[in-house]
Backbone as CSV, one residue per row, in Angstrom:
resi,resn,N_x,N_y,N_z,CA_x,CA_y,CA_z,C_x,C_y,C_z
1,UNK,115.470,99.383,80.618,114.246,99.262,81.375,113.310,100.410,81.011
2,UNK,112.348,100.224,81.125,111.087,101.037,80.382,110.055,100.863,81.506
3,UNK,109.258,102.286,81.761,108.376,102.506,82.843,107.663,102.932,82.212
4,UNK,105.917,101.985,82.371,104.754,102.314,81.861,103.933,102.650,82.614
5,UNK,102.999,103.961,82.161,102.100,103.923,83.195,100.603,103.350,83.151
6,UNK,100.551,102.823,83.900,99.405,102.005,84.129,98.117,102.425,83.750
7,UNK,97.049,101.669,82.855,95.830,102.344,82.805,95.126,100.775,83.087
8,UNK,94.149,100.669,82.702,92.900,99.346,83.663,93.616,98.359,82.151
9,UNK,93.756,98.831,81.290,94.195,97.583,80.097,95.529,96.560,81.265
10,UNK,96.288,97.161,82.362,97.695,96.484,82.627,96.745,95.953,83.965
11,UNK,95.851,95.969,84.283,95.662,95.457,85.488,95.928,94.210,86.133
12,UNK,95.905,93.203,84.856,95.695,91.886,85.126,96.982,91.503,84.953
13,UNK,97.824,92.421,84.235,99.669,91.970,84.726,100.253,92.747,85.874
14,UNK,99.248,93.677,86.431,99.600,93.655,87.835,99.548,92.687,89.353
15,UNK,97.831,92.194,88.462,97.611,90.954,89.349,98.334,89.827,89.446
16,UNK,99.175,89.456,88.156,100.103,88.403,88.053,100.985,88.102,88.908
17,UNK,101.581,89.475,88.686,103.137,89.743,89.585,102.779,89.556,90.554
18,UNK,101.386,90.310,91.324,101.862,90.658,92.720,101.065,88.754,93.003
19,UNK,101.014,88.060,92.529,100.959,86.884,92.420,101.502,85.544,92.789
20,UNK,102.728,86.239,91.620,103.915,85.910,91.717,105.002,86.175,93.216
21,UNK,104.600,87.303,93.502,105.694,88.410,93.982,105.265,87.423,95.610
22,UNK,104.072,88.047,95.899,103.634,88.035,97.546,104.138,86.110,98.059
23,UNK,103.781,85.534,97.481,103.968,84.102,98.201,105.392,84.104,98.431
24,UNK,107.013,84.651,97.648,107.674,84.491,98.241,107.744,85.170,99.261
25,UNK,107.595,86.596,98.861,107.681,88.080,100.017,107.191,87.442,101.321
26,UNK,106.155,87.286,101.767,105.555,86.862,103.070,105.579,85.457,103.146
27,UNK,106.197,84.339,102.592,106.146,83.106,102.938,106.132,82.685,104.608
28,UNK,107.367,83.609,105.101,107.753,83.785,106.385,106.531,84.477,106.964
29,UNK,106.402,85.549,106.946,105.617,86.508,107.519,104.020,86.013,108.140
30,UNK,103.067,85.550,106.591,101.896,85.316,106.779,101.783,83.694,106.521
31,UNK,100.225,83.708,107.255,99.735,82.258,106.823,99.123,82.142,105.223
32,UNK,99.049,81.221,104.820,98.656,80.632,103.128,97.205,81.556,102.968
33,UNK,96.179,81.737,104.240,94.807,81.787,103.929,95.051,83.144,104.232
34,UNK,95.832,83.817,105.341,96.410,85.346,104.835,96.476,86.082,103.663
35,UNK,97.385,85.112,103.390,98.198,85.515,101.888,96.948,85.508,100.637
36,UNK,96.347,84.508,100.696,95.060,84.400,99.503,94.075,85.596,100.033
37,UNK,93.461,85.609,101.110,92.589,86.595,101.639,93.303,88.392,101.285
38,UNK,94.428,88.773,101.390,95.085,89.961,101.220,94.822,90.176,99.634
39,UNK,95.924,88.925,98.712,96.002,89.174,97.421,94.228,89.350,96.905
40,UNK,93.212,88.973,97.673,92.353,88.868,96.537,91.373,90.282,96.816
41,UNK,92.345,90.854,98.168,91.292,92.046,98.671,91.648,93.344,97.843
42,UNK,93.883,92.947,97.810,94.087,94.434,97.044,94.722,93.670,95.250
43,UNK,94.790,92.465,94.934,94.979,92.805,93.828,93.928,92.121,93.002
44,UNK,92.988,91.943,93.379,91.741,91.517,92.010,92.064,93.018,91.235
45,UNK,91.602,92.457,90.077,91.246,93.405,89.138,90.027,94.278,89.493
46,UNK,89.087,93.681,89.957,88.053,94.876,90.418,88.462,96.205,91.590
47,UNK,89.678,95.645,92.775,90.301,95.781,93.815,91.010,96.857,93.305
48,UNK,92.082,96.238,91.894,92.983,97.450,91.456,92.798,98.761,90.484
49,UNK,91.448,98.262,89.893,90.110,99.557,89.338,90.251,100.260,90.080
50,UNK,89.528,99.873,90.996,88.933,100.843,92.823,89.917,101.967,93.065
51,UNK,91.070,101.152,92.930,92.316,101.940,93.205,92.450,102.753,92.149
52,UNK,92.732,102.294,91.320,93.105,103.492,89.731,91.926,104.764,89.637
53,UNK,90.718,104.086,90.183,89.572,105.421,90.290,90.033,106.502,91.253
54,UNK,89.928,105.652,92.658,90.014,106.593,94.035,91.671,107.525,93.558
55,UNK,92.173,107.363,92.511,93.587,108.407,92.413,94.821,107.607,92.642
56,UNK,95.007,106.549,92.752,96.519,105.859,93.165,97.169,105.958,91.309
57,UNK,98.076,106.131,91.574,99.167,105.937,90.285,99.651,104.909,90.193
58,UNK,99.775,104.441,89.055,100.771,102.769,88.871,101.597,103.132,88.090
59,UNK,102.427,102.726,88.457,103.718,102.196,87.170,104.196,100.607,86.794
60,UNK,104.211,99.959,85.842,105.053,99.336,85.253,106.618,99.380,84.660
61,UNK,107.226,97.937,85.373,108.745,98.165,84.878,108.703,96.755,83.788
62,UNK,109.466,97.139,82.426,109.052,96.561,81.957,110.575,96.136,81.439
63,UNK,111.463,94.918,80.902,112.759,95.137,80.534,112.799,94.976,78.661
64,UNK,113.446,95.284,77.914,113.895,95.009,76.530,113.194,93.909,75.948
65,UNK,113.029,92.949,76.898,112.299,91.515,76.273,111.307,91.772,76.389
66,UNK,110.520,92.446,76.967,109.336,92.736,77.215,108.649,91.995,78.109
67,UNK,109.212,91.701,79.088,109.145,91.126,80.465,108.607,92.107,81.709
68,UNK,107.550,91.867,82.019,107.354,92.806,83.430,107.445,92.162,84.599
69,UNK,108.777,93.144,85.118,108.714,92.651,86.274,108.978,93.213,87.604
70,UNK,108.190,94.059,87.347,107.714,94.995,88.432,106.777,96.050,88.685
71,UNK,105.872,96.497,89.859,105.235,97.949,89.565,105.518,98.767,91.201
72,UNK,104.878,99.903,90.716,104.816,100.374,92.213,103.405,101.089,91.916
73,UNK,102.689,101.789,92.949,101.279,102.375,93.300,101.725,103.683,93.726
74,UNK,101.374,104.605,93.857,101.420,105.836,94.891,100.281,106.610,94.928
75,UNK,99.995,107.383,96.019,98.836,108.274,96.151,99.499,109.838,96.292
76,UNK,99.216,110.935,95.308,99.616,112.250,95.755,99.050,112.449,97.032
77,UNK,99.056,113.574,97.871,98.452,114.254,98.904,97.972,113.073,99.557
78,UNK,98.461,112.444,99.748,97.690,111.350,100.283,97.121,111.666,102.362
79,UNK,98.359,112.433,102.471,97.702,113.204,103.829,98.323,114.505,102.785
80,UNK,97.967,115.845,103.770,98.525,116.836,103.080,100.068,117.308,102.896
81,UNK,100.238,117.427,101.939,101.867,117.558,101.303,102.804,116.267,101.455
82,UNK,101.963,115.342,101.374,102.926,113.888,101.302,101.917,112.747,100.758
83,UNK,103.232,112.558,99.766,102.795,111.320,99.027,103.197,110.028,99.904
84,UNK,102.014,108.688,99.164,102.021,107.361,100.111,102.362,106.899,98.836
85,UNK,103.664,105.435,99.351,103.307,104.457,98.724,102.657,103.175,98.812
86,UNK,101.648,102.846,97.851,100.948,101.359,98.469,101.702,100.424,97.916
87,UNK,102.335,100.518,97.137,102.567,99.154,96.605,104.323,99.215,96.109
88,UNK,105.125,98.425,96.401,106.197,98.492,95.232,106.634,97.139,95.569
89,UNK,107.031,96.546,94.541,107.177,95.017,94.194,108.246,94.960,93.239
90,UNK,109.160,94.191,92.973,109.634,92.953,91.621,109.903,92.261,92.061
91,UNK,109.925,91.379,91.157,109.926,89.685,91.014,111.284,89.731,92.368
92,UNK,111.062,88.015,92.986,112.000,87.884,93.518,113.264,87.603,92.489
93,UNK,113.377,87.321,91.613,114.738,87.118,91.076,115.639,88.521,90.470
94,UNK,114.409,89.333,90.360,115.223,90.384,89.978,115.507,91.000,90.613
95,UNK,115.333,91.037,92.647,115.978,91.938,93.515,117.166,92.168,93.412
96,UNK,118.104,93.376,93.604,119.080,93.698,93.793,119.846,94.196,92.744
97,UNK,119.116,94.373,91.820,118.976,94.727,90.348,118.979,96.386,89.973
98,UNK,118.452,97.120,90.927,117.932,98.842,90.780,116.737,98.877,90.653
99,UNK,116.023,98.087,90.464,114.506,98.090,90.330,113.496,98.344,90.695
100,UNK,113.886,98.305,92.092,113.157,98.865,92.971,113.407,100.041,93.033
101,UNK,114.899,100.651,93.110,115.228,102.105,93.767,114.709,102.661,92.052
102,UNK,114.360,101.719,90.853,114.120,103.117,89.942,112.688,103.541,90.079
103,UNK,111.707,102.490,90.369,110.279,102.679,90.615,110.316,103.597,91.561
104,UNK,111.024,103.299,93.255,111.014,104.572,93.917,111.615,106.176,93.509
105,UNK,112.304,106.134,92.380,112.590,107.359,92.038,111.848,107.845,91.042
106,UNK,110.988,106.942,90.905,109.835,107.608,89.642,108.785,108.394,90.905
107,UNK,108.468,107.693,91.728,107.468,108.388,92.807,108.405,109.348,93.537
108,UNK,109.512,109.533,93.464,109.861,110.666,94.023,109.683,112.103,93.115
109,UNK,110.053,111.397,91.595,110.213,112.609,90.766,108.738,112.931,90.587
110,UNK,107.267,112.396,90.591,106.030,112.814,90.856,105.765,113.500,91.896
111,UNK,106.436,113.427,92.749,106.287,113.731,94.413,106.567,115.204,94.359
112,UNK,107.954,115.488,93.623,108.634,116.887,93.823,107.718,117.854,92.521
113,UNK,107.353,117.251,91.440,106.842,117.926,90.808,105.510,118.880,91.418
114,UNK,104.653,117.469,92.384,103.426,117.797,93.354,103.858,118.954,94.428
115,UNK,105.181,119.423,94.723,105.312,119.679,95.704,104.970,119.416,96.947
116,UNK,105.536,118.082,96.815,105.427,117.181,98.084,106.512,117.368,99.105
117,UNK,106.092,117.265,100.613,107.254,117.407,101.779,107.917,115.875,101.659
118,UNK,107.299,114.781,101.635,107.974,113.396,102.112,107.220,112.957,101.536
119,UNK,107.587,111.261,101.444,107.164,109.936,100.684,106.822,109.361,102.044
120,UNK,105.530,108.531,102.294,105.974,107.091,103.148,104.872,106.086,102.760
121,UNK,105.240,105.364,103.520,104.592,103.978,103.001,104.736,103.398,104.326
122,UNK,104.220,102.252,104.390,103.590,101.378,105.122,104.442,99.927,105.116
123,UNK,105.472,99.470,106.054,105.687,98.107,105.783,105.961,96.994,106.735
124,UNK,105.392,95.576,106.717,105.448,95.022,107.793,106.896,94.812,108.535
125,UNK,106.602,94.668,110.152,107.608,94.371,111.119,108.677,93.709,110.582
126,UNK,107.945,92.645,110.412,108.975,91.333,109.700,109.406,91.261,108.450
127,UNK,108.946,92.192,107.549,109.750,92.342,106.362,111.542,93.127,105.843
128,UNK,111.623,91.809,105.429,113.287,92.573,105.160,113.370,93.906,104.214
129,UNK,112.292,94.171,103.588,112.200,95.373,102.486,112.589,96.686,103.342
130,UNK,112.328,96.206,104.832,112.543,97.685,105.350,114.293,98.357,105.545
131,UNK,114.858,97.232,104.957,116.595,97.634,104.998,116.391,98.549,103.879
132,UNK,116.078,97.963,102.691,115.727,98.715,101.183,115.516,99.955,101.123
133,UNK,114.583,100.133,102.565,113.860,101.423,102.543,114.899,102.001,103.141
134,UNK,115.332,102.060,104.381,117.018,102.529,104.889,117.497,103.175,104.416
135,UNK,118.110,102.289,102.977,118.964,102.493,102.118,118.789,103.432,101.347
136,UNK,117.130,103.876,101.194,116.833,105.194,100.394,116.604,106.583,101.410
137,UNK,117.160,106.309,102.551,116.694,107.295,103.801,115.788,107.422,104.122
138,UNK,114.674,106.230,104.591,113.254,106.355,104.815,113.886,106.031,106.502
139,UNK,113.301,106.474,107.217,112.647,106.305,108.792,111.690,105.991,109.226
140,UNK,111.787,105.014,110.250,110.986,104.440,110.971,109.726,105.691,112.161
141,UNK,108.693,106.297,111.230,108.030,107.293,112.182,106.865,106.973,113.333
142,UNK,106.622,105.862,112.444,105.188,105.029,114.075,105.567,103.500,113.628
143,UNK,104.279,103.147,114.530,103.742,101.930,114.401,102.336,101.212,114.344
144,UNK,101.742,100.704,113.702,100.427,100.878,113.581,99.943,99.222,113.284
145,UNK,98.637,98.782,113.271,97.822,97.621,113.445,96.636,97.418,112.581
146,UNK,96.912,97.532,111.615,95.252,97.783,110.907,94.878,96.231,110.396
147,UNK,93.212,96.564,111.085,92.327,95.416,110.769,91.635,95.477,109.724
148,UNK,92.072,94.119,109.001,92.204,94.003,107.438,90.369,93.330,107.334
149,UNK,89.957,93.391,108.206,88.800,91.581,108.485,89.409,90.247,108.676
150,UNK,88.429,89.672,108.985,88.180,88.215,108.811,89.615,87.769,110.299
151,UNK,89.387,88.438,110.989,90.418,88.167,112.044,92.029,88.533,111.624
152,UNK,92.244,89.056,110.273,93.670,89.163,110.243,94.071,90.971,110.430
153,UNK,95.554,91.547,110.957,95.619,92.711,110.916,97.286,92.652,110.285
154,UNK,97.317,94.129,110.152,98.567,94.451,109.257,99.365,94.970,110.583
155,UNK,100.362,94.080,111.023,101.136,95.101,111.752,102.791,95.354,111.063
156,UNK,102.459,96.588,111.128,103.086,97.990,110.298,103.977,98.337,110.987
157,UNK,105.151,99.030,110.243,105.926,100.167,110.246,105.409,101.122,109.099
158,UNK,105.117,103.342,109.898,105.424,103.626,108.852,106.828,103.932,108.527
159,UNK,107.158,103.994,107.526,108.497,104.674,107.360,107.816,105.951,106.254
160,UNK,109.097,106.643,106.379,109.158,107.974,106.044,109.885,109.319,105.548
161,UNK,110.390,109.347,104.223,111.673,109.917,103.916,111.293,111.632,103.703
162,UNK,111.945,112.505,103.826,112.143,114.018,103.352,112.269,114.130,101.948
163,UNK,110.996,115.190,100.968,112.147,115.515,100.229,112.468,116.615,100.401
């Protein structure tokens, strides 16, 4: 497995995945016009520019065949002395694979270099990803509601690990 880092040339195989990725991820979770309204707010290509400007980091996971199938996002300092993650994804078929925990250990090893206190991220109630997170010693620190527009909101867990 091979981790690329993202510049605006990978954008549009970010948009793929998370494409790919979100309709199974939230099938349960959100409604169809949710799901289209979210993907087109954070992963258009103009959406994931915005992001690559304002400072978020991407990575690409990429395997031997040259298959991508996965990324993650992070923000340094995103409050002070802690990094956020926005994004971490792979394909549903490749869960359970390490794939996830290697993307999260790429944002950890950025994190410690930054001299960062903790990682957290943001993830819904109803998502099973939050065992995942568990499993890497993240904690459950609030709970939060953010209004996305158009009548829909994100209700959140943050979680929150030490390093």
């Amino acid at each position: 497995m091979q981790l690329i880092k993202v510049d605006s040339s990978h954008l549009n195989i970010i948009e793929q995945l998370a494409r790919k990725i979100w309709p199974v991820a939230y099938a349960e979770i959100l409604s169809q016009e949710q799901l289209d309204y979210m993907l087109d707010m954070f992963y258009s290509e103009e959406a994931l520019l915005a992001q690559l400007e304002k400072g978020h980091v991407f990575y690409l996971v990429k395997n031997t065949s040259g298959d991508y199938l996965g990324f993650v996002s992070f923000e340094l300092n995103c409050e002070p002395h802690k990094t956020k993650i926005h994004k971490i994804y792979v394909l549903p078929e490749t869960q359970g694979l390490g794939l996830g925990k290697l993307l999260f250990e790429k944002v950890r090893e950025e994190a410690l270099k930054a001299n960062q206190e903790a990682i957290f991220l943001n993830v819904n109630k109803y998502n099973n990803a939050q065992h995942f997170y568990t499993k890497l010693n993240f904690e459950i620190v609030k709970e939060e509601v953010i209004d996305i527009g158009h009548g829909y909101v994100m209700d959140d867990y943050v979680m929150e690990v030490k390093l």
